[in-house]
C-alpha angles and dihedrals in degrees: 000000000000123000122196115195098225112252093253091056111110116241101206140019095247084069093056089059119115125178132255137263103213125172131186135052139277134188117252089247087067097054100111083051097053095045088053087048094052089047098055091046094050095063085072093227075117127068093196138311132181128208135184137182128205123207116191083339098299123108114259089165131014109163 
């Protein structure tokens, strides 16, 4: 027996990423955290998460 994966399945699991819609804001400090962030939530194991971080009191993050 013989099975064919159809044209429009995806092969890997880089082609089932979508990216993600992210909101919020972030200080430039935190860039390398929010584009982690955005990377974990477009494979789609996530159906969505938020973080934020305070500094003094004050948001550095809120996404």
């Amino acid at each position: 027996m013989s099975v064919h994966a159809d044209e429009d399945t995806p092969n890997s699991a880089a082609e089932t990423m979508m990216p993600a819609n992210i909101d919020g804001k972030s200080d430039e400090r935190f860039g390398a955290l929010r584009e982690t962030f955005e990377d974990e939530l477009s494979h789609g194991d996530e159906l969505g998460a938020s973080v934020a971080v305070t500094i003094d009191g004050e948001f550095a993050v809120d996404l």
